[in-house]
C-alpha positions in Angstrom: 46.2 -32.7 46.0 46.7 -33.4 42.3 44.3 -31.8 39.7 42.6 -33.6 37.1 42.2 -30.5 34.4 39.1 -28.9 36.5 39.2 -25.7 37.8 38.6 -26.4 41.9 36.9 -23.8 44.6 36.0 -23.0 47.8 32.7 -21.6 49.0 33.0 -21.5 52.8 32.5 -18.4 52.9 29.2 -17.4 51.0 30.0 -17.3 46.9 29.4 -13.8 45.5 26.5 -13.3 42.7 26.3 -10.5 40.2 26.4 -7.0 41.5 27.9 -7.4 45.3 31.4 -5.7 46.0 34.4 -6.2 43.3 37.0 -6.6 45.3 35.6 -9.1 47.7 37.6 -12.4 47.5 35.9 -15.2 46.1 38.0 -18.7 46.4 37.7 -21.7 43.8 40.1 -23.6 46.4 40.7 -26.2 48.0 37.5 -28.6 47.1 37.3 -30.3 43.9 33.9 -28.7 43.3 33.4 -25.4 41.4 30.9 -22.5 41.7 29.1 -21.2 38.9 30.3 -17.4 39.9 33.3 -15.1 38.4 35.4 -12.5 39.2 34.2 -9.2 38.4 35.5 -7.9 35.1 38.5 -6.3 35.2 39.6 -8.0 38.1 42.7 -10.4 39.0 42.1 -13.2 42.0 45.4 -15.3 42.7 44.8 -18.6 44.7 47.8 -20.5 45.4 47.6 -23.1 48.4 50.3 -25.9 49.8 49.6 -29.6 50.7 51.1 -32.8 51.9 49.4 -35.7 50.4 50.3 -40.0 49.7 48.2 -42.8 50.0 50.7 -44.6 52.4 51.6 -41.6 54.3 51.6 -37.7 53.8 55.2 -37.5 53.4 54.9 -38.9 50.0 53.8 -35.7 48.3 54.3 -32.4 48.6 52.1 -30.0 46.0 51.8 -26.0 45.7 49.3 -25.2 43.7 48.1 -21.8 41.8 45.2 -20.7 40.0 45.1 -17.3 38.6 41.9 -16.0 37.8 40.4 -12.6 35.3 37.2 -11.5 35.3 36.8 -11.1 31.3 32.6 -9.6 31.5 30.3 -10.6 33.8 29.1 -14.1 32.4 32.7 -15.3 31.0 35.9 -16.0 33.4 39.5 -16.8 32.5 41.6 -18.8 34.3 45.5 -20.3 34.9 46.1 -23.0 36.9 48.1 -26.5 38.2 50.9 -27.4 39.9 53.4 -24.5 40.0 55.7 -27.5 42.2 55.2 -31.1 43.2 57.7 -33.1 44.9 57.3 -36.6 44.8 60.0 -40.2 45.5 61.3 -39.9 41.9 61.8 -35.6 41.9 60.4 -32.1 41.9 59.2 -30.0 39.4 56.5 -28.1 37.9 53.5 -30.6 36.4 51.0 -30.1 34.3 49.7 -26.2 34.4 46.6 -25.5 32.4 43.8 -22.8 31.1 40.3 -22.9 31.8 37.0 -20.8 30.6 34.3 -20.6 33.0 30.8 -19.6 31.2 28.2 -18.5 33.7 24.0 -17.7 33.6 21.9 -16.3 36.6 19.3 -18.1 37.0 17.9 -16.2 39.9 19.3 -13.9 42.8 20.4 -17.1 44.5 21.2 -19.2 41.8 23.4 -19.9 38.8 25.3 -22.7 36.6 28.1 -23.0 34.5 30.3 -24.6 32.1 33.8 -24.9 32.4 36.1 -26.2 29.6 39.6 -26.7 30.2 42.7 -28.1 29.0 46.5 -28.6 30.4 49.5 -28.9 28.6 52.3 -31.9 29.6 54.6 -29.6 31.5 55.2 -31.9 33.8 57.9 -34.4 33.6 56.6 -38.1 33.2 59.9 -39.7 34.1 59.1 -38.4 37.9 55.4 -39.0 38.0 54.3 -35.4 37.6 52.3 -34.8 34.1 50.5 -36.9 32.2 52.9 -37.0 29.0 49.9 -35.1 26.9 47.4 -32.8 27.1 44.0 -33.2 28.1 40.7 -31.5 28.5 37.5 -31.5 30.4 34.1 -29.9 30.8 32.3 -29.2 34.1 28.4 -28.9 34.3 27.8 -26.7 37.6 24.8 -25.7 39.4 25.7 -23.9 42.5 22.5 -22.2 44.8 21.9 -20.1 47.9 19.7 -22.2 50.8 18.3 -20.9 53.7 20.8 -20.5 57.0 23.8 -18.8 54.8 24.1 -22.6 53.6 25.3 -23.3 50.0 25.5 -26.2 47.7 27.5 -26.7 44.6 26.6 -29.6 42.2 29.3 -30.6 39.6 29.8 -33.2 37.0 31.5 -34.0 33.4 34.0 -35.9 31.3 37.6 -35.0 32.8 41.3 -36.5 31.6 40.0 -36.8 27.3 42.4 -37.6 25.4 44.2 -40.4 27.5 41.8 -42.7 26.0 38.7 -43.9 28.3 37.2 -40.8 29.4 36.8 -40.6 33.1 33.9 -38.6 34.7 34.0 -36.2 37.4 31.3 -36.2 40.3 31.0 -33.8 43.3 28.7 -32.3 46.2 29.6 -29.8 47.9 28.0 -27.8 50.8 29.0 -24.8 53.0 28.2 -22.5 55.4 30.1 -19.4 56.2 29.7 -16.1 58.1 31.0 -12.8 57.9 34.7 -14.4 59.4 34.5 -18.0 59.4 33.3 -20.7 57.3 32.9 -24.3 57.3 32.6 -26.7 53.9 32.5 -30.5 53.4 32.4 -32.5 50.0 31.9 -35.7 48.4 34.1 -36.2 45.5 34.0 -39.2 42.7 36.3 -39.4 39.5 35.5 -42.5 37.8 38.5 -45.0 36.0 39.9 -43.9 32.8 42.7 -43.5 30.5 43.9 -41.4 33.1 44.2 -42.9 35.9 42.5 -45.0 38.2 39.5 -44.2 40.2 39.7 -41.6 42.5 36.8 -40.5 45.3 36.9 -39.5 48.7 35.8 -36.6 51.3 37.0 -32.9 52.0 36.3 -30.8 54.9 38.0 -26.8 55.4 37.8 -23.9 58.0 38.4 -20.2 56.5 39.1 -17.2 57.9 38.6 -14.0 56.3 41.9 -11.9 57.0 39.9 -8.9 54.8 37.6 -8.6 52.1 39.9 -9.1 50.0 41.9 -12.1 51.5 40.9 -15.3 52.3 42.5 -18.3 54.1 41.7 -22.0 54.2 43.0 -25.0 56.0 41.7 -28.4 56.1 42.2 -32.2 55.1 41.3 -34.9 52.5 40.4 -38.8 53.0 40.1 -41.5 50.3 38.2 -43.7 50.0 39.5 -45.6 47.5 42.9 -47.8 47.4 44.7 -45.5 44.4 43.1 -42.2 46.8 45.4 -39.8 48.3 44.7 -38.8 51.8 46.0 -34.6 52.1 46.2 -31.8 54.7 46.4 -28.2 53.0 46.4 -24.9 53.7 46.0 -21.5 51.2 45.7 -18.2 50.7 43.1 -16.8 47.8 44.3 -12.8 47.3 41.7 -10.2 45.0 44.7 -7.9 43.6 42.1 -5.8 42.4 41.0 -3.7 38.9 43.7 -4.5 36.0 41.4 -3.1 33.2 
């Protein structure tokens, strides 16, 4: 699926807070929804995930998408991401890659929030439908939290695609539950009509399977709900490569 400058995640399995294990992968894939957690300083998380994705039909698009991720300190996360290739009816090629700051506050053992600012640059070629011809930014308010039952909930929202002249806003819920192995998420997504693009909503639903602690998988589909809405099926691989600093 195509991303709108936001950092996306994945929380199937249960998101890490402060203190538990390093090395322990903790996705941001495949929901548009982000947690308010980060990698532990000093460490590198690579997500990178493929999917099949059209309005009309899934063999319209085909996106592989990566998001590289460094745990600066314990309250501040780097991150690289977008569309290392898209293939489309007019071409292939690389789109719009980006860099996003995640800024993060306990609020209690089972709860945090966030803000993410990002930006991407055009690297994608506009002639074949796969960057924007400019670049943009975005800011994501998060609120993620620990319920009872191993469930959790991430709340998101903010201004997404400025600089293309209406701002559009970004709305998601997401909810998960996930054991030691497997994990189940499902998530309501809105991104509101803009200079961008048109509007854009739909639902998500994943399975993962932890290979190791430090590997995660994740497969699952997409359905819009709107006319302009791509409907997807993905499936990726989120890899901690461990302690760089």
């Amino acid at each position: 699926m195509l991303r709108i400058v936001i950092t996306v995640t994945f929380c199937a399995v249960p998101c890490l807070v402060s203190g538990q294990a390093p090395r322990v992968a903790n996705p941001e894939r495949p929901t548009y929804a982000t947690h308010a957690y980060a990698v532990a300083p000093g460490y590198v998380e690579l997500e990178q995930g493929i999917s099949a994705t059209g309005t009309a039909g899934l063999s319209q698009g085909t996106i592989w998408s990566i998001a590289l991720k460094l745990g600066i300190s314990p309250s501040l996360q780097a991150e690289f991401f977008g569309p290392a290739y898209t293939r489309t009816s007019d071409g292939g090629g690389v789109g719009d890659l980006g860099l996003a700051l995640k800024l993060r506050h306990d609020l209690s053992g089972k709860s945090a929030v966030a803000l993410i600012p990002g930006v991407t640059a055009p690297t994608g070629s506009t002639a074949k439908g796969l960057g924007a011809g400019r670049a943009l930014g975005a800011l994501t308010a998060v609120y993620s939290v620990d319920l009872p039952a191993t469930v959790h909930l991430d709340l998101n929202a903010g201004p997404t695609g400025v600089g293309a002249g209406a701002t559009q806003w970004f709305f998601s819920v997401s909810g998960s539950w996930g054991g030691r192995v497997l994990g189940v998420t499902g998530e309501c997504f809105d991104f509101t009509p803009g200079g961008a693009g048109p509007r854009l909503a739909g639902v998500l639903g994943a399975v993962t399977v932890r290979l190791a602690p430090w590997a995660v998988v994740d497969a699952g589909g997409q359905l819009g709900t709107t006319m302009n809405s791509p409907n997807a099926l993905f499936l990726g691989l989120t890899t901690n490569l461990g302690r760089v600093f």
